[in-house]
N, C-alpha and C positions, 0 to 999 in steps of 0.2 A: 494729674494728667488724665486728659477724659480715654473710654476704651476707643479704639480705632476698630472698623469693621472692614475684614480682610476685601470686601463685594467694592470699597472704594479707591483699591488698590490696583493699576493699571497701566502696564507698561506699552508705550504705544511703537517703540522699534527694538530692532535686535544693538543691544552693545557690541563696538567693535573693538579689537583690541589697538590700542596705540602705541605702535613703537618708539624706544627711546626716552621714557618717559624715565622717573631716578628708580622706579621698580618694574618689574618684570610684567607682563600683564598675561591672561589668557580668558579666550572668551567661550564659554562652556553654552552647551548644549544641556540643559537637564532632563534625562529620561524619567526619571521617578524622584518623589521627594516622602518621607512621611512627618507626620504630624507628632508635634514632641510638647509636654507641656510647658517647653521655655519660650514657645511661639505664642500659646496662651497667652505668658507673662507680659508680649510683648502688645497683641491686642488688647489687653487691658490696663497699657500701663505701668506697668507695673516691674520691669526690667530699666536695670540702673541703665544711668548716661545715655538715651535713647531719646534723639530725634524723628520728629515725623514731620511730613507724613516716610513710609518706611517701607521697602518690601522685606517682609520675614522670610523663614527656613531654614535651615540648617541645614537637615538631614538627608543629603539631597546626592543622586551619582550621575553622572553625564557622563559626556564625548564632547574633547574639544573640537573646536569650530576655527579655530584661530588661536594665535600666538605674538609675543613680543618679541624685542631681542632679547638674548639670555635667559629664555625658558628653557628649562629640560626637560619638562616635564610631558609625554604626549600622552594619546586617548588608551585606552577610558580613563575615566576617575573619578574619584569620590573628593569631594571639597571639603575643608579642614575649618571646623567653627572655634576651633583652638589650632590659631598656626604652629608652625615651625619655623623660625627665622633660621635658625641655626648658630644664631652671634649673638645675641642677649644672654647677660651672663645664667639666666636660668636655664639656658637651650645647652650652653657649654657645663653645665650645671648635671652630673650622672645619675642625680638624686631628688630632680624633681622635674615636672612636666610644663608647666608655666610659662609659656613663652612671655615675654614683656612687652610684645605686642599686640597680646589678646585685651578685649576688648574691655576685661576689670581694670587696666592700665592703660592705655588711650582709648580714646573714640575711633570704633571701625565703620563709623556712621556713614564716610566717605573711603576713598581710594588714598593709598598711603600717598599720592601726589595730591591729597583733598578738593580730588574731581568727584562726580557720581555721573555714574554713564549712565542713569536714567531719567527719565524726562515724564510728566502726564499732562499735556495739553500746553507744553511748552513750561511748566513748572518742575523746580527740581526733586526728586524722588531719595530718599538715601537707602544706604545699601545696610544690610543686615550681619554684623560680625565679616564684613566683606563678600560674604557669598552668597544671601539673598536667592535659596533655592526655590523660593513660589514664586519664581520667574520661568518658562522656556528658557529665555536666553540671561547669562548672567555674565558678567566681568570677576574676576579674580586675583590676585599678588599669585605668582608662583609657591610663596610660604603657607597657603592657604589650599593646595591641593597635593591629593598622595595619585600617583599614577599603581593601578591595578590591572592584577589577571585579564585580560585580552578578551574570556571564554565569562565572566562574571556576569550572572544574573542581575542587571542593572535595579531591577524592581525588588531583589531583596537584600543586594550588599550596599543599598544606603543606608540601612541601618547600624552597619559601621560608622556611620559620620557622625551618630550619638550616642541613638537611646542602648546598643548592644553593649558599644563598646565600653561603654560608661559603667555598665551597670557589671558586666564582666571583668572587666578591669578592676574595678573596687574589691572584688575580692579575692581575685588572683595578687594585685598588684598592691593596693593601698592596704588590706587588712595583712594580706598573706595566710590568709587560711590552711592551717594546719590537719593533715589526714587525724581524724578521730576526734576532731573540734563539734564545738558545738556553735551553733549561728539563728539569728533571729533578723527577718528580711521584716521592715514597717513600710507596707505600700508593695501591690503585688500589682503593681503595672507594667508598662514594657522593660522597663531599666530594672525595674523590683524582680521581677523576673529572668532579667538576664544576670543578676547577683546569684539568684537561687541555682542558674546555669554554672554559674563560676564554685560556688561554695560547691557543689556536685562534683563538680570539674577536681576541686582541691583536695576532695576526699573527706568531707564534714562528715558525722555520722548521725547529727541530727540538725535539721534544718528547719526551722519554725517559720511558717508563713504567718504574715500577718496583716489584716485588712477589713473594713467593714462591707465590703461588697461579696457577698459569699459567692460571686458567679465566677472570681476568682481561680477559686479555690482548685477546681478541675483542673487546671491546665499547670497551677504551680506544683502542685504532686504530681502531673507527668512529668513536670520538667525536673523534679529530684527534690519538694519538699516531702519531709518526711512526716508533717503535720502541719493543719492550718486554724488559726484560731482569728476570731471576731472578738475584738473589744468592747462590744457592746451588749456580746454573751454574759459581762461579769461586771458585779457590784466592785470591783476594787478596780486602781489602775492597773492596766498592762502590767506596769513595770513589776509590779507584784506579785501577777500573775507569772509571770517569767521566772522570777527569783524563787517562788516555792517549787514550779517545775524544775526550776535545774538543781537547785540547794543553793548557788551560792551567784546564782544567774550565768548566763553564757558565756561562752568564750570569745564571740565577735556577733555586733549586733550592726546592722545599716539603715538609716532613715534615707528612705527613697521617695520620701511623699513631698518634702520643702516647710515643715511645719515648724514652727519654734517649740510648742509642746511635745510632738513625737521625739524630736530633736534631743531633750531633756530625760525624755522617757526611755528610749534609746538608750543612752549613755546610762543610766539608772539601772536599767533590766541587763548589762552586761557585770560578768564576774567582780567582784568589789577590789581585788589585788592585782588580777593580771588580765579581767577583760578588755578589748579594744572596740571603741564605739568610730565606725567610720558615717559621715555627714557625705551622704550621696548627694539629696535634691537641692535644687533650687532657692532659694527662701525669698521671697515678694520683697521688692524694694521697700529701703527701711525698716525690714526687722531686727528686732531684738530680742536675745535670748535672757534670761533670768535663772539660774541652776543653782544649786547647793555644791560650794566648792569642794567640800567633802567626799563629793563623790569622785574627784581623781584623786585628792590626798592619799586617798588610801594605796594606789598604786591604780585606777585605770589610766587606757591613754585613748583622745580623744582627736582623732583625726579628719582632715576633707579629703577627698578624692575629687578630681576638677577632669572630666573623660576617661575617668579610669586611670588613671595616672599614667596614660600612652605617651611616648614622642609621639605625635600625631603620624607625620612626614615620614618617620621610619616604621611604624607599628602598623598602621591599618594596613598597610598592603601586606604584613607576612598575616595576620587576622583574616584578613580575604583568603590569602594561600591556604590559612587553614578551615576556612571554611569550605573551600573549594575541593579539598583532604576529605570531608565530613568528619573533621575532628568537634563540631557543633554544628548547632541546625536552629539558628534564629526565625528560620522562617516560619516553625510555629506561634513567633510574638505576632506577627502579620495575621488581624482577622477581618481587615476589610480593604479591598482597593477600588479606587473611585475614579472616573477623568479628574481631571483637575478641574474641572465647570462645577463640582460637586463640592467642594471644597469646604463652605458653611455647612455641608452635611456631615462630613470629617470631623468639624469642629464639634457638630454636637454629639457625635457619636461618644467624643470625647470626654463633653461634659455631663454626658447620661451613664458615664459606667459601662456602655456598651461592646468598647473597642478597649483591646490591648494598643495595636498599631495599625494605623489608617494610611495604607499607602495612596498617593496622588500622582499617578500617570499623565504625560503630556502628548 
């Protein structure tokens, strides 16, 4: 699949919403969206079952504009890149987050009635996990947005729609981190950083940053690392280095970067009997892992987290509530916001190390 470049991406009217259709519709307003590296994945390719041409986003909060029949859902809100059906049996399911709607199990390429409300010179456009926030205006299912606080800083509670919740959620929810645990974060980006929030959050008593960009470093010790380390400081692997710091390696360790080696390495540098390696990122279409089975025999466990392990539709709005509380404060991931005409500048902020999170105001 060749890269797509986001500058050829072009919506020429507002979608409206059509009632009566077999799903519910709502046509959003996007006030701010930011930039996540699964939107990367998708300009280059590289994100499974993906049709172009495409508009991407995800991370994206709005005001609705308009409605279907049978929406409940009103303004504001933040748009869900992992629905909530609420009837597929993973939704009725207490024990796991997966809708069977999201986009690893069909194509959200188009509208569950396999329309696309967008159009560029009379040709058709598809839609992005249904919500395609590097639009102003975007279409949506009902199951694909959480209604929020009223009074909600639209420019920094979209970060709920991914990178916070994700990374947050992994270790409140998928590791479950224990007070006086030990944790190792691979990748101190926005999401790597919002785990380092959550293990903080849990009561870790040692939280090991880990990353080759030492510009990092600053802001994961604000946010509650208690040491940050460079792989490329040491003749052996990480995973090595890990195991002699702790004795017997960690207690819960996150890849947050999409790598098949970290990934490995990860799982490796956590305790040998009762550590839990949780699999945050992404991994590039068609990868494959290669690991020494030995390392769970022993007793680890090796888990994904898929947004944190939120209901979508029920969780992010009480996550807004508490952010609204200031029981957290994501908006230090936030270090650059841009119009949205800037947007290839976002990108490369991205791919220079520069940016934690590049918000795109409309």
């Amino acid at each position: 699949m060749a890269p797509v470049s986001i500058v050829n991406v072009t919506v020429l009217q507002k979608p409206v919403s059509i009632p009566g259709l077999m799903c519910p519709f709502i046509s959003i307003q996007i006030v701010a969206t930011g930039i996540c590296g699964t939107d990367d994945h998708v300009l280059k390719g590289s994100f499974p079952n993906m049709d172009y041409p495409v508009i991407p986003g995800h991370e994206g909060a709005g005001i609705v504009e308009s409605i279907g029949e049978g929406v409940t859902c009103v303004k504001p809100v933040i748009p869900l890149c992992l629905p909530q059906c609420g009837e597929c049996s993973s939704c009725l399911n207490p024990d796991t987050n997966c809708c069977l709607k999201t986009h690893l199990y069909e194509s959200q390429n188009l509208m569950p009635d396999k329309t696309s409300r967008f159009t560029c010179k009379g040709k058709q456009i598809h839609h992005f996990l249904w919500i395609s926030t590097f639009s102003e205006y975007t279409v949506m299912p009902d199951s694909a947005i959480a209604r929020i606080d009223d009074d909600a800083p639209l420019d920094k509670v979209c970060l709920f729609g991914c990178g916070f919740s994700t990374g947050y959620g992994a270790a409140i929810n998928t590791a479950k981190v224990k007070p006086g645990s030990t944790c190792a974060i691979f990748g101190l980006g926005g999401v790597g950083l919002s785990v380092v929030i959550g293990c903080k959050a849990a009561g870790a008593s040692r939280i090991i940053g880990i990353d080759i960009n030492k510009d990092k470093f600053t802001k994961a010790r604000d946010l509650g690392a208690t040491e940050c380390i460079n792989p490329q400081d040491f003749k052996k692997p990480i995973q090595e280095v890990l195991v002699e710091m702790m004795g017997h390696g960690v207690d819960y360790s996150f890849e947050v970067i999409g790598r098949v080696d970290t990934m490995a390495a990860a799982l490796a540098s956590c305790h040998l009997s009762s550590g839990t390696c949780v699999m945050v990122g992404a991994p590039p279409l068609g990868s494959q892992i290669s690991f020494d089975p030995m390392l769970l025999f022993t007793g680890r466990t090796w888990k994904g987290s898929f947004i944190g392990g939120w209901k979508t539709k029920d969780s992010i709005p009480k996550l807004v509530s508490g952010y609204m509380e200031k029981k957290f404060n994501p908006d230090v991931l936030i270090t650059h916001t841009l119009p949205f005409d800037k947007i290839n500048e976002g990108f490369e902020l991205l791919h220079s190390g520069k940016s934690i999170r590049t918000i795109l105001l409309y």
